[in-house]
C-alpha positions in Angstrom: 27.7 -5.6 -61.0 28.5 -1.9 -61.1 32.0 -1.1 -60.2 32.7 1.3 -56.8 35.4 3.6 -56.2 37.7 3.4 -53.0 37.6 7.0 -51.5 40.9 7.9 -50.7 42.2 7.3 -46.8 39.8 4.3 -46.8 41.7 1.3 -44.7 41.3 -2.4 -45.8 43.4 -3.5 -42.9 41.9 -1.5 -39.9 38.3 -2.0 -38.2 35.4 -2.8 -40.7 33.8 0.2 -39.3 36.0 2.6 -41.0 34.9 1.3 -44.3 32.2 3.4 -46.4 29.3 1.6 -47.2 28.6 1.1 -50.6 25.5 3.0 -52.3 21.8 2.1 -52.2 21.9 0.3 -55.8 26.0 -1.3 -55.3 23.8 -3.0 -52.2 21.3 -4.1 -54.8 23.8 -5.9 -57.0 26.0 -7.1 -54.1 22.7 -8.7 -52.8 22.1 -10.2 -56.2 25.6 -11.2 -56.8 25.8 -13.2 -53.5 22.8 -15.3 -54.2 23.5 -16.1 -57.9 26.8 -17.0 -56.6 25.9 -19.5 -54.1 22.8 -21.0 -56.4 25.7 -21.4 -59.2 28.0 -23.0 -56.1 24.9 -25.4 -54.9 24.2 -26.1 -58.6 28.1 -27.0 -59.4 28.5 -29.5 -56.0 24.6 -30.6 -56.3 26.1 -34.8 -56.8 28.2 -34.4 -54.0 25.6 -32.6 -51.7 23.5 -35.4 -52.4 26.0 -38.0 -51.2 26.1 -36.1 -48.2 22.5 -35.9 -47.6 22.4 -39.8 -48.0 25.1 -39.7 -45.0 22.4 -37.4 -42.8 19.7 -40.4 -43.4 22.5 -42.0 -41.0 22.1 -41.5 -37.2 25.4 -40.8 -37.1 25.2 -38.0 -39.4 21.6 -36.8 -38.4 22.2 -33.5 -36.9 23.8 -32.6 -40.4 20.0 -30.9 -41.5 20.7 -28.6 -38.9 24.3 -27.1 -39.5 23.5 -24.7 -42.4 20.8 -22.9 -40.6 23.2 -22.6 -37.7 25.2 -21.2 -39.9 22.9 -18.7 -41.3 21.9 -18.1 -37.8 25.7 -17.3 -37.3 25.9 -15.1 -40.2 22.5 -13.1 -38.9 24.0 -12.4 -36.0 27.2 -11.3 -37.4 26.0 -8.8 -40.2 26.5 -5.2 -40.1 22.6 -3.3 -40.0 21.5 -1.1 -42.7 23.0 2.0 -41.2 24.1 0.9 -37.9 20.4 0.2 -36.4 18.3 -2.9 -36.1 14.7 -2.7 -36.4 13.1 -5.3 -34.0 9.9 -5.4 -35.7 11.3 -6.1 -39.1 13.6 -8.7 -37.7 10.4 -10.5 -36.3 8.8 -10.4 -40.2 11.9 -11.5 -41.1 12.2 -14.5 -39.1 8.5 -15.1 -40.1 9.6 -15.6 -43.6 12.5 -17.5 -42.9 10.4 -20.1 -41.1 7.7 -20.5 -43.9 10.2 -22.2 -46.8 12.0 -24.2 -44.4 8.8 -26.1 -42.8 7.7 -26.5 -45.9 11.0 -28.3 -47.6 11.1 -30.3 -44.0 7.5 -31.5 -44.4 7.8 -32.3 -47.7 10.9 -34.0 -47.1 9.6 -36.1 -44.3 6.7 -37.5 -46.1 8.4 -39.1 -48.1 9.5 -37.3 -51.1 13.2 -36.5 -50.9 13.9 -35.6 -54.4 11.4 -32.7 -53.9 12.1 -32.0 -50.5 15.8 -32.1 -50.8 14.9 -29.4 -53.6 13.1 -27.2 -51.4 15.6 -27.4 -48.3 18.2 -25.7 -50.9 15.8 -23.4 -52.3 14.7 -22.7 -48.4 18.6 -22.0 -47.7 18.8 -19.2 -50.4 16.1 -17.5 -49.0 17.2 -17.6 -45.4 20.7 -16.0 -46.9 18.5 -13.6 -48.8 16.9 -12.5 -46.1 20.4 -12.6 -43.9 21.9 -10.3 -46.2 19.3 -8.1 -47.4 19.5 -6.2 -43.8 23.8 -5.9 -44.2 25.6 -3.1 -45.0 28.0 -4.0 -47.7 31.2 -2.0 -47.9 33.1 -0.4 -50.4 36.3 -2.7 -50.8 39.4 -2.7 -53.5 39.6 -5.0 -57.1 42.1 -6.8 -55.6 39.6 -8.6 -53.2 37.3 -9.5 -56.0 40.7 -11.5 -58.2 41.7 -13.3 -55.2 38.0 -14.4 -54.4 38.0 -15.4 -58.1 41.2 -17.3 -57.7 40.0 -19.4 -54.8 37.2 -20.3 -56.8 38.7 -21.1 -59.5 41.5 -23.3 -57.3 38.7 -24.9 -55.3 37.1 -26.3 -58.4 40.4 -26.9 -59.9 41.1 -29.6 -56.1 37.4 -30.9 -56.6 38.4 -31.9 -60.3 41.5 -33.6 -59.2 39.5 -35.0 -56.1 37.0 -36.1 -58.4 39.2 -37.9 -60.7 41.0 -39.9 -58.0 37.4 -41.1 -56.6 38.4 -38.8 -53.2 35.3 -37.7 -52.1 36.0 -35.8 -49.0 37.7 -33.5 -51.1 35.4 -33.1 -53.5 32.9 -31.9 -50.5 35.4 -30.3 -48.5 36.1 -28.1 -51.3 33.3 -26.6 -51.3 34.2 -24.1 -47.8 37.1 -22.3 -49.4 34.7 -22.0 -53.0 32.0 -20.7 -50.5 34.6 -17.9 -48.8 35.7 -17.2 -52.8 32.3 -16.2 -53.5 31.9 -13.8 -50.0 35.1 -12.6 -51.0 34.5 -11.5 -54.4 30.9 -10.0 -53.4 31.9 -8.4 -50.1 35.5 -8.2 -49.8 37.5 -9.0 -46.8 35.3 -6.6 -44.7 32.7 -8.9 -44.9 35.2 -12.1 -44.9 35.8 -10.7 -41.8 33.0 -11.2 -40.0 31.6 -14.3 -41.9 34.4 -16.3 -41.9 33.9 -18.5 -39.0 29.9 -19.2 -40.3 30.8 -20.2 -43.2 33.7 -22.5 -41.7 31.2 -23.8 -39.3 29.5 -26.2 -42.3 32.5 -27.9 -41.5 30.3 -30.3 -39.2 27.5 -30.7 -41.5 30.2 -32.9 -43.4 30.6 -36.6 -42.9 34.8 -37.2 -41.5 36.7 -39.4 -44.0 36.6 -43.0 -43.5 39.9 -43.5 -42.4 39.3 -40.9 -39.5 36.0 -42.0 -38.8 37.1 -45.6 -37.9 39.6 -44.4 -35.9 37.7 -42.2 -33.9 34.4 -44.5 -33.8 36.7 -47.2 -32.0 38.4 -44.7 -29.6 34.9 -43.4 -28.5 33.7 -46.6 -28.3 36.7 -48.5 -26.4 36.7 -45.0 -23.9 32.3 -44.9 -23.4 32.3 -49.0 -22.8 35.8 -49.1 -20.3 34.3 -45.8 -18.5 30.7 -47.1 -18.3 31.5 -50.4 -16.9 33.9 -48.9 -14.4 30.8 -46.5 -13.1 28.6 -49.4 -13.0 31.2 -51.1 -10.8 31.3 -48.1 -8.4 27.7 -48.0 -8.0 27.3 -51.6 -7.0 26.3 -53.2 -10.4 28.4 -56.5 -11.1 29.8 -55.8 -15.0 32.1 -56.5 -17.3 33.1 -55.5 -20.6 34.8 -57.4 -23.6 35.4 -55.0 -26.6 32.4 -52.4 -26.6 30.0 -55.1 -25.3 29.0 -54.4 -21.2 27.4 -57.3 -20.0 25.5 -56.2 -16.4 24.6 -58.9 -14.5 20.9 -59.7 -14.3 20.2 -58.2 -17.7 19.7 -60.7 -20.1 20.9 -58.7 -22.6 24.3 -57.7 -23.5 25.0 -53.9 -23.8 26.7 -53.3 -27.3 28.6 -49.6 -27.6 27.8 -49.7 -31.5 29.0 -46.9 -33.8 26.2 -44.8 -33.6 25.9 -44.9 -29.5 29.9 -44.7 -29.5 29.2 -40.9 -28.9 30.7 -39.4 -32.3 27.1 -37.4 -32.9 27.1 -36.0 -29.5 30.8 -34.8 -29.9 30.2 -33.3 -33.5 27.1 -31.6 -32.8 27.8 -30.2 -29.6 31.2 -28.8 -30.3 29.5 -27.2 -33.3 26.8 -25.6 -30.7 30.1 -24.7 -28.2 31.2 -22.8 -31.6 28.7 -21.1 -32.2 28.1 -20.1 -28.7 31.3 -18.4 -28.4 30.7 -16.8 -31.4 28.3 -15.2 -30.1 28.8 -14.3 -26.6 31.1 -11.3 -25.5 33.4 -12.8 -23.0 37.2 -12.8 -23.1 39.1 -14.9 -25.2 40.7 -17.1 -22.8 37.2 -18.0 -21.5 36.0 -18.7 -25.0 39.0 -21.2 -25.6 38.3 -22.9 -22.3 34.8 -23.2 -23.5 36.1 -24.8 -27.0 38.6 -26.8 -25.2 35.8 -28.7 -23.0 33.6 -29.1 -25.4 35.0 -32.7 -26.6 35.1 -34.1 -22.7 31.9 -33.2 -22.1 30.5 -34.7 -24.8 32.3 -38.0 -24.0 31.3 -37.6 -20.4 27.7 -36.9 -21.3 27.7 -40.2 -23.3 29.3 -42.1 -20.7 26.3 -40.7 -18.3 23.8 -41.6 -21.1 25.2 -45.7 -21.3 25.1 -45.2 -17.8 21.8 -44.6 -16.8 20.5 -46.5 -19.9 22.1 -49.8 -18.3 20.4 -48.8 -15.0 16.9 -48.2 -16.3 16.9 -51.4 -18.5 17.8 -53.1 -14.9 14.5 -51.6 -13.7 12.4 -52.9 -16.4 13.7 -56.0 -16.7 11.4 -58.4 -15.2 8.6 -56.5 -16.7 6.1 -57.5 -19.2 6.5 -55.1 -21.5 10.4 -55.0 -21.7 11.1 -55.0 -25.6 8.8 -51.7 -25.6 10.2 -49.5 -22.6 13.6 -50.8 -23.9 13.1 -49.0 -27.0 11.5 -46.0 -25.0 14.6 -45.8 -22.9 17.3 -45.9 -26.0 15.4 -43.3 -28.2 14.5 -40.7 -24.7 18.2 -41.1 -22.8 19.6 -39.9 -26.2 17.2 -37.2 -26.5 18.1 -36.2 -22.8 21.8 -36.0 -23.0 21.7 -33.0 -25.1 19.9 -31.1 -22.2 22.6 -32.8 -19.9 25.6 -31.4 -22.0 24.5 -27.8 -22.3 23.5 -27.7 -18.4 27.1 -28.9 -17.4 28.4 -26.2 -20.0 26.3 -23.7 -18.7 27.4 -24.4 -15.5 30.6 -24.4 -16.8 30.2 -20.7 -18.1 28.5 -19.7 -14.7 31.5 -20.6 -12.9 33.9 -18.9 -15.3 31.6 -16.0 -14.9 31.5 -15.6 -11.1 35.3 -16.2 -10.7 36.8 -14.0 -13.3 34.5 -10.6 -13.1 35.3 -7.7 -15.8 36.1 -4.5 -13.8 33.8 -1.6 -15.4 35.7 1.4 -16.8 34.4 3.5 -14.3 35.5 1.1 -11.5 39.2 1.2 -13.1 39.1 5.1 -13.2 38.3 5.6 -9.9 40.8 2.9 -8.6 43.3 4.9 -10.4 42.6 8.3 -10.2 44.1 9.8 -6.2 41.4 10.2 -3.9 38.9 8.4 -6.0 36.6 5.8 -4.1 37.0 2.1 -5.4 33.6 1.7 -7.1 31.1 -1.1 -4.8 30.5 -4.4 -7.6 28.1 -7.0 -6.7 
């Protein structure tokens, strides 16, 4: 990579938008640095990625094929444009050629060959960061950004090694982040760490939780979606009772059975990632964001609670029919399908409300409130 010069009264603490951007051909090389990077990353942590793709065959863990394009999606939206303007047009090509690589790696990948899919989904991932990246304005930033990214590397392979050697897998994978923000680092500096720092901690979620914790949490979701279900069942008239995570309803001849993957643990990871990456992206105040992240988890329990809910209801409906194994099935596979539409309308609601209580004053509305003799501005 070619070396750049700090100008002189350049700040490395202030805004990113007092940085100078670095020249046509350092943009070049940054670009190509930042993709040979991450293949060299993907290659180094290619047995443990596989691992975790085994753990996305898993309903539990199925909403993991999603995370990094989230992230990337993250990252899109955080860049800095080619000199400060976005062309709408391009982005629309751009998107265009996104989509091609991924459909193919997913097709491929669903009929059956995973060894050639899994290929193309990483392959697929490059390009999506290629194209991310080939609209940003890197900026000029000092050496010293470029040896601690190198150092964090370097210590990140150093913990996988160790991890590695005591058979800890979680920190072999989790390792992975901080050599991921070592790379951005050494390419683009902390002006670019900046913004991207909270994309690339989002692949967090694509990563299956220790055992230990997993257990844990599995029976605490369970023990809270069965104790809460029942108790709603109760309310509406429906004589239940639970022992463990099993509900048994009366008049259904079978017994409900909160198992790991309905305990609710996929709804909580992937929608707190979504509640993430929403307030990443939307422009309200930081208090409202955190009262966003905050509910995130009890709506996702109380979504799941719903979904065991009606699921014992419908099955109640269909019992004495004909055709009971089938619409059964139908009911399992659709209510879980439906409560993701159920969790975002009770957070948008939840962001409606938030928005009509609390209502920015405009700076002209605050001038003329304090200016004498100025007119409080109308707001509707």
């Amino acid at each position: 990579m070619s070396s750049t010069s700090v100008p002189q009264g350049v700040s490395f603490i202030g805004n990113s938008s007092e940085l100078q951007p670095q020249s046509p051909a350092d943009q070049r090389w940054s670009l190509v640095a930042l993709l040979t990077g991450m293949a060299l990353l993907i290659g180094i942590y290619w047995n443990s990625f596989t691992i975790v793709k085994d753990f996305w065959l898993d309903d539990t863990y199925s909403h993991g094929w999603i995370i990094p394009l989230l992230a990337i999606f993250l990252m899109w939206c955080q860049r800095k444009p080619l000199g400060g303007a976005i062309d709408r047009d391009q982005e629309n090509k751009n998107m265009m050629i996104v989509g091609v690589p991924l459909a193919v790696s997913l097709t491929v990948y669903m009929l059956g060959f995973h060894a050639i899919g899994w290929v193309l989904y990483a392959v697929s991932l490059l390009i999506c960061l290629g194209v991310v990246f080939r609209f940003h304005e890197f900026e000029v930033f000092g050496p010293m950004d470029r040896w601690i990214g190198a150092g964090l590397v370097m210590v990140s392979l150093a913990i996988r090694l160790f991890g590695t050697y005591r058979d800890n897998l979680p920190i072999d994978r989790y390792t992975f982040l901080p050599a991921m923000v070592g790379v951005f680092l050494m390419v683009g500096g902390m002006p670019l760490i900046r913004r991207m720092w909270a994309s690339i901690l989002f692949l967090f979620f694509m990563m299956p939780i220790p055992s230990i914790v997993e257990g844990k949490l599995l029976w605490s979701l369970q023990r809270v979606a069965a104790m809460a279900s029942t108790t709603i069942l109760q309310v509406l008239g429906v004589i239940a009772h639970r022992t463990g995570s099993q509900i048994h309803v009366d008049g259904l001849e079978q017994t409900l059975e909160v198992v790991g993957a309905c305990a609710g643990m996929r709804m909580v990871t992937i929608f707190s990632a979504m509640v993430i990456a929403l307030v990443l992206i939307i422009e309200r105040p930081w208090w409202e964001k955190l009262i966003l992240l905050i509910s995130a988890l009890p709506i996702a329990i109380i979504t799941n609670v719903i979904r065991i809910t009606a699921t014992a209801l419908l099955y109640l409906a269909v019992e004495h029919s004909a055709e009971k194994e089938f619409w059964h099935q139908v009911i399992h596979d659709w209510a879980g399908l439906a409560m993701i539409g159920v969790a975002f309308g009770i957070m948008w609601f939840e962001y409606k409300v938030l928005s009509w209580l609390f209502v920015e004053e405009s700076g002209d509305a605050l001038h003329s409130m304090n200016v004498p003799g100025g007119v409080p501005t109308a707001r509707s």
